[in-house]
N, C-alpha and C positions, 0 to 999 in steps of 0.2 A: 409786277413788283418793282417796286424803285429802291436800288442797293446805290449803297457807298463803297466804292473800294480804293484803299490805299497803299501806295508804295512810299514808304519810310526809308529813305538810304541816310546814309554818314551827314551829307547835307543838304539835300534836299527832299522837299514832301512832294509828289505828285498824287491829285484824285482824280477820278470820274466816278462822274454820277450815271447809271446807268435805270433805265424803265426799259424792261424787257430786253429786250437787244439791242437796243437802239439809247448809244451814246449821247445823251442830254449834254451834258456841263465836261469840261475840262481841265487842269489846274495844276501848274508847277513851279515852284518859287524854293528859295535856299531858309530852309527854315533856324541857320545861325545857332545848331548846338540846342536848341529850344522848339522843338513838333509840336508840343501840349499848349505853347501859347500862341503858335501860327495857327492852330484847331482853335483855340478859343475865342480868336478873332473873326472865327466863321462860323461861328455857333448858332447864330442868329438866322444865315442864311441858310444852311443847313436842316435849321429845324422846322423851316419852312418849306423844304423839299420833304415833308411827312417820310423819311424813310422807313422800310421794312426792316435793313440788314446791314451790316457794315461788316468790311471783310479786311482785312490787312496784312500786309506783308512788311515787317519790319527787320531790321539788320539792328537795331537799335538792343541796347541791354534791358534788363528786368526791370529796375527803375525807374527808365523813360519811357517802356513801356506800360509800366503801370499806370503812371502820369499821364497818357494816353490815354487811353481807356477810363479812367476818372475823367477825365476831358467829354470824352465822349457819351459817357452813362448819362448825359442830360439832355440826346436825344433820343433816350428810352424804347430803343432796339436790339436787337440781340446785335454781339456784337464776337465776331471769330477773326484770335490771332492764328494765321498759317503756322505751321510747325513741319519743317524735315520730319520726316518719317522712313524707315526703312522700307515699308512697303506701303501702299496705299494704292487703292483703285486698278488692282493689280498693276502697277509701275513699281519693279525695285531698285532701290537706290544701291548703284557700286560702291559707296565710302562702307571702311570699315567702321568706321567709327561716324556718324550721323553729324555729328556736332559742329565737325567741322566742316562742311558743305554748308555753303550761305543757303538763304531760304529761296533768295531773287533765283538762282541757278535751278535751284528745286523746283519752283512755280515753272519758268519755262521749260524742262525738260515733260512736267507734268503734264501741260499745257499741248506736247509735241507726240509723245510716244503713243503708237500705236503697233498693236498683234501686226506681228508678220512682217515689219517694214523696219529700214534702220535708216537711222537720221544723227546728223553732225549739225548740232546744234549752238551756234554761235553767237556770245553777248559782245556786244562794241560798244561797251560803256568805259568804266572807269579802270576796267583793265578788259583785255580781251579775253574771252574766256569760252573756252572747246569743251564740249561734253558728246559724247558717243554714246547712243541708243544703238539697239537690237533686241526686235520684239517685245518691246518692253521692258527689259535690260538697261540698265545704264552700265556701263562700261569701263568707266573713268573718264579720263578730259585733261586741260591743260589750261593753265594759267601764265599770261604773257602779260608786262606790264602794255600798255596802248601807247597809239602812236604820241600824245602827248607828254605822258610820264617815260618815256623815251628820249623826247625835246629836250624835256626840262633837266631830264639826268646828263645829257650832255651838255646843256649848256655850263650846270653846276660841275662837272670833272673836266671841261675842257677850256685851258687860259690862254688868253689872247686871242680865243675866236667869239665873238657875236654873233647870233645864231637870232635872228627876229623873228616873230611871228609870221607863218605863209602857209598857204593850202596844202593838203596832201593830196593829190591827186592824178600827180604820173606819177609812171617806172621805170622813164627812159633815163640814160644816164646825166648827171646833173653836169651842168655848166662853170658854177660857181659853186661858193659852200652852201649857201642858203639851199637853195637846191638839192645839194647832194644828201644835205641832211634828209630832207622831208623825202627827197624819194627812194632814200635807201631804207628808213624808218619802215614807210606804204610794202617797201617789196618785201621785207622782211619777214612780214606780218601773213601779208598776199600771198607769202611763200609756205609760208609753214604751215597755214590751211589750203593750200595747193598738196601739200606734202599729207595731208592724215587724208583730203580726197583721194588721193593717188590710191592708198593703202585700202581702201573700200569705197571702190566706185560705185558701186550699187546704191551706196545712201543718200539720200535726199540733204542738200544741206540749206539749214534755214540761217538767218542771219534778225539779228535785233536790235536795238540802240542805237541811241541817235548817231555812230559812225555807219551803223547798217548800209545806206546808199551808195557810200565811198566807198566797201569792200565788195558792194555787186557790182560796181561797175568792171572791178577787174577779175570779176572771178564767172565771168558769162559762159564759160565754156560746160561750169556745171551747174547750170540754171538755179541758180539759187534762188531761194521766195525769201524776200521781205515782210519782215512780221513788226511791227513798230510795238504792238502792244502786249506783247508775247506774255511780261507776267500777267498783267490783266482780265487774258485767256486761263491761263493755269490757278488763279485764288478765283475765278468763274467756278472754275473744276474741281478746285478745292474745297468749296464751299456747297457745293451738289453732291459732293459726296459725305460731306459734315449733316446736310440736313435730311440726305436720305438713309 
């Protein structure tokens, strides 16, 4: 079978095209507050990939989802919006209230849980964001803005300093400000998930998003696995259980 699946965030669209297991096509671009007319400009090419299924994970509200999906109903396959759920595929979700847990957080926990095993499952996207599994369990988690929305907040409440753009990538103490900033920022971060390993060592912890490689380098001691396509995995698994 050749699916489409998609991730819809705030601003940007990512797809893959997928035949069986095996990732064909890739595609990421800021689709400008407008999904439905970055889809419509690949319409064409799309509909020349004959797909079976189209699968989607959107953050987006009812209206541009809908606009979506009308977007889409003109490659004449079924077509599944992911939805949070309290329970699914025996995975139950810790919120008490569903609504507010994003869907991208849901896809990867879903994507990760497994009987009998617990896992500290980590997004390094637009904020950093901790969810704890157990056997299936979600547990709660935590939300930390990232090390960029960190940057940008101080350069905004702090005057008379300049604060440039620079890598995050050590922990040792900084030299100058530029430095101090970004590697106090990195330990911060490094630390606090240092801090929920400490408290359950036993768990597996995965890491995702495109900062994913910058937080394994500093967190080796508890071997964490990089997973780059983690929701891609979980609307797989969402959608295997939609059609079975």
């Amino acid at each position: 079978m050749r699916n489409l699946w998609l991730d819809i965030g705030n601003t940007r669209l990512k797809y893959w095209i997928t035949d069986g297991t095996t990732t064909v096509d890739h595609f990421a671009e800021l689709h400008l507050q407008s999904p439905s007319d970055l889809l419509l400009g690949l319409l064409q090419y799309l509909k020349a990939q004959q797909l079976d299924c189209i699968g989607i994970s959107s953050v987006l509200d009812q209206r541009n989802n809908k606009r979506i999906a009308l977007t889409l109903q003109n490659l004449n396959c079924p077509i599944h919006f992911a939805k949070v759920q309290k329970t699914y595929a025996n995975f139950q979700c810790g919120y008490d209230d569903i609504t507010q847990l994003g869907i991208d957080r849901w896809l990867q926990m879903l994507a990760t849980a497994q009987p009998e095993q617990a896992f500290c499952v980590v997004g390094c996207g637009t904020a950093l964001t901790i969810d704890l599994i157990d056997n299936m369990q979600h547990l709660g988690g935590y939300i930390i803005p990232n090390l960029y929305l960190q940057r940008d907040s101080l350069i905004q409440n702090t005057k008379g300093i300049k604060i440039p753009n620079s890598a995050f990538e050590k922990l040792s103490p900084g030299h100058n400000t530029i430095d101090c900033v970004h590697h106090g920022i990195l330990l911060g971060l490094v630390s606090s998930i240092e801090k929920i390993m400490q408290q359950r060592p036993h768990q597996q912890l995965i890491l995702t998003g495109g900062d994913a490689p910058i937080f394994a380098e500093h967190l080796q001691l508890y071997q964490p696995k990089v997973v780059q396509d983690l929701l891609l995995e979980g609307l797989k698994c969402y959608l295997k259980y939609q059609t079975d």
